[in-house]
C-alpha positions as a Python dict, from the first residue, in 0.01 Angstrom:
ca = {
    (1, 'X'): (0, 0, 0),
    (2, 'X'): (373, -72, 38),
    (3, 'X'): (629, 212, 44),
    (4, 'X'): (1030, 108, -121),
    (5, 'X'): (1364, 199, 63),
    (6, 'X'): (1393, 554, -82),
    (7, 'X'): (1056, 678, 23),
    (8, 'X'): (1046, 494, 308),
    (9, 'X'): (1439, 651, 387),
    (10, 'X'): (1304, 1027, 275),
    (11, 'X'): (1023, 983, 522),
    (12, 'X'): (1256, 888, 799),
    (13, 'X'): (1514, 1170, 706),
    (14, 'X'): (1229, 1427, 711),
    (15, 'X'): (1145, 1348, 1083),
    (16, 'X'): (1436, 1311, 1240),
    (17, 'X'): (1495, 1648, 1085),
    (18, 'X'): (1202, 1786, 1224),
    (19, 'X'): (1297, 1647, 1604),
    (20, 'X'): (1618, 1808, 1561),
    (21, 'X'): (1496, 2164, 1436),
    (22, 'X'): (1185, 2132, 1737),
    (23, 'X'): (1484, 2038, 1990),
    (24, 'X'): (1751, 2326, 1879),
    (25, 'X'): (1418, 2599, 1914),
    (26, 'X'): (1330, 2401, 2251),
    (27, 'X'): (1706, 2428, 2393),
    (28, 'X'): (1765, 2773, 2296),
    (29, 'X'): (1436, 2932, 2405),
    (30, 'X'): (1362, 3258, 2639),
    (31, 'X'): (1167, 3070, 2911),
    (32, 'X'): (1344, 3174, 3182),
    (33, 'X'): (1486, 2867, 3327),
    (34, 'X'): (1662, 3039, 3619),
    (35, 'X'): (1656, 2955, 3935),
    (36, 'X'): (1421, 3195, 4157),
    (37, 'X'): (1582, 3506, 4322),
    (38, 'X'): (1663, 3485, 4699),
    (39, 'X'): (1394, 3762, 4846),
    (40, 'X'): (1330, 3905, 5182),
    (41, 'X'): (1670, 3821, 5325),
    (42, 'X'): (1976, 3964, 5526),
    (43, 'X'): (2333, 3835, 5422),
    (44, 'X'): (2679, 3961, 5654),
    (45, 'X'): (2989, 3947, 5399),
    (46, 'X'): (3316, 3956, 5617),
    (47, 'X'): (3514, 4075, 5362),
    (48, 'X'): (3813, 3920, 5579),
    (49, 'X'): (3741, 3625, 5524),
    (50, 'X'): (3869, 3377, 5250),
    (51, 'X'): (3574, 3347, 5096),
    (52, 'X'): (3485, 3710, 5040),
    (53, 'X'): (3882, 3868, 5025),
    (54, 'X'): (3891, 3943, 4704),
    (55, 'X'): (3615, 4190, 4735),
    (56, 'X'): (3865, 4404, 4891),
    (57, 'X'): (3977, 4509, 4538),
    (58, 'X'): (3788, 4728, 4301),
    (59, 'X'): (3684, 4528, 4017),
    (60, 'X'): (3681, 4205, 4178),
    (61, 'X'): (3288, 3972, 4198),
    (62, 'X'): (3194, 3639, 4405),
    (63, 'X'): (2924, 3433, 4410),
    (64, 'X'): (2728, 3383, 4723),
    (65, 'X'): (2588, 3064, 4862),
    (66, 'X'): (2255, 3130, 4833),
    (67, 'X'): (2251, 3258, 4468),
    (68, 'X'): (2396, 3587, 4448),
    (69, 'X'): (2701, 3755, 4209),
    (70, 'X'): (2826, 4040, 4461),
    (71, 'X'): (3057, 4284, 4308),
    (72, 'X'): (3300, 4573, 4375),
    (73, 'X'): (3308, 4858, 4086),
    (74, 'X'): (3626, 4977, 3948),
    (75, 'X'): (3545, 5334, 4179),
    (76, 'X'): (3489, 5058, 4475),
    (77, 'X'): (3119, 5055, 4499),
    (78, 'X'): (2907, 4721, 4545),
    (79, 'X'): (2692, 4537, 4357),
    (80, 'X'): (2442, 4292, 4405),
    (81, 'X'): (2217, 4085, 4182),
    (82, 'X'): (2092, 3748, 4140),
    (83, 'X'): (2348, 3496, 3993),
    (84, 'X'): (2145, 3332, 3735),
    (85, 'X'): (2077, 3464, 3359),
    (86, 'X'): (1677, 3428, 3309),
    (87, 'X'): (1685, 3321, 3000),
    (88, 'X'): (1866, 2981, 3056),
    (89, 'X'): (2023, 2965, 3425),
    (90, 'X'): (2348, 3032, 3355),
    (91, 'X'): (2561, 3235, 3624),
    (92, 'X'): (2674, 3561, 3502),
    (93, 'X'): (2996, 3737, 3515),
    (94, 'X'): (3068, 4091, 3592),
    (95, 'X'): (3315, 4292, 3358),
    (96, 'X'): (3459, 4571, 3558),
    (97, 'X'): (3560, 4770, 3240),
    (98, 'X'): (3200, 4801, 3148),
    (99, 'X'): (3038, 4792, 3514),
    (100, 'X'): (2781, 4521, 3380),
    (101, 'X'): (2683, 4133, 3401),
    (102, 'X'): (2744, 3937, 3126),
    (103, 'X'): (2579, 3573, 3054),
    (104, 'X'): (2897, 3334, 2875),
    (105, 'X'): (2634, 3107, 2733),
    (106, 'X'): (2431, 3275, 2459),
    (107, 'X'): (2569, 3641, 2572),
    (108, 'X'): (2344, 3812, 2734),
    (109, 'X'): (2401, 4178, 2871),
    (110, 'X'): (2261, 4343, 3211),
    (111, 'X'): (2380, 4672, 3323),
    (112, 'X'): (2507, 4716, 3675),
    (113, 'X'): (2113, 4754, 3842),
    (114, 'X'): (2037, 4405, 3643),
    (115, 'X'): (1853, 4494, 3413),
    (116, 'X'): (1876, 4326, 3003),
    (117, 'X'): (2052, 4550, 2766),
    (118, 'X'): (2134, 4263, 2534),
    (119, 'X'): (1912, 3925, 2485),
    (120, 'X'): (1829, 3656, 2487),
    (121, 'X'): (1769, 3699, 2857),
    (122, 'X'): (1329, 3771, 2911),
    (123, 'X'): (1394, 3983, 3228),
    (124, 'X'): (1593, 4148, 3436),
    (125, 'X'): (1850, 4018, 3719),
    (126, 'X'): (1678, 4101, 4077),
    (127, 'X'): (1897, 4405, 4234),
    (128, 'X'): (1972, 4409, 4634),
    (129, 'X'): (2071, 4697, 4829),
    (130, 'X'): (2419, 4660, 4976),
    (131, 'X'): (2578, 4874, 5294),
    (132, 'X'): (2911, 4848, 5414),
    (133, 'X'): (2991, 4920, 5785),
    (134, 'X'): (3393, 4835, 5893),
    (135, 'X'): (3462, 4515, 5707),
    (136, 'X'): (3110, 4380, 5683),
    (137, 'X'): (2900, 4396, 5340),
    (138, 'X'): (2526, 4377, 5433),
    (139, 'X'): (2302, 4283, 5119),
    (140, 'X'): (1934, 4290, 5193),
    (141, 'X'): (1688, 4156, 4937),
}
């Protein structure tokens, strides 16, 4: 059985199709490909420091080194969650004028204790408690 140009074409056309649709669902799917959350640790902020400064002013977030978004609410309370959206990895971004995380990849939504009010994110961000004593932020996870 031989197969011409146009069906043999259409046939082509058809899969590559098909390994483009499979690869869009693939790259855009809620399988949590964060990184794990830090647990059962201690982390000292000097908010003196360069690094850490600008949590000095209300509305203000860093990231830490080991995977942590750490951030100051407009009334000048502290948050801490892990950095990285679960649906893809991405790391979020606080908005102080709605006290929540926000994911700029596919826009996912976490209110200020982590957890998903807008998908595509699976799960909740892991919440730390944070202390501060002088100039030193203590987050405990």
């Amino acid at each position: 059985m031989s197969m011409d140009r146009k069906e043999f074409l259409a046939l082509i056309g058809v899969s590559a199709g098909a390994m483009v649709v499979a690869r869009c669902l693939q790259g855009c799917s809620s399988n949590g490909n964060a990184p794990g959350a830090p647990s059962n640790f201690t982390l000292n902020l000097d908010l003196t420091t360069p690094t850490y400064s600008s949590l000095q002013t209300n509305g203000n977030y860093v990231y830490t080194s080991n995977g942590l978004i750490v951030a100051r609410t407009l009334s000048g309370t502290f948050l801490a969650v892990s950095q990285y959206c679960t649906h893809q990895g991405t790391s979020v971004q606080y908005v102080s004028q709605r006290n929540d995380f926000y994911c700029p990849s596919h826009g996912s939504t976490f209110d200020a204790s982590g957890n998903v009010t807008g998908g595509p994110a699976p799960s909740a961000l892991k919440e730390y408690k944070t202390s501060l004593n002088g100039h030193v932020l203590t987050v405990t996870g």
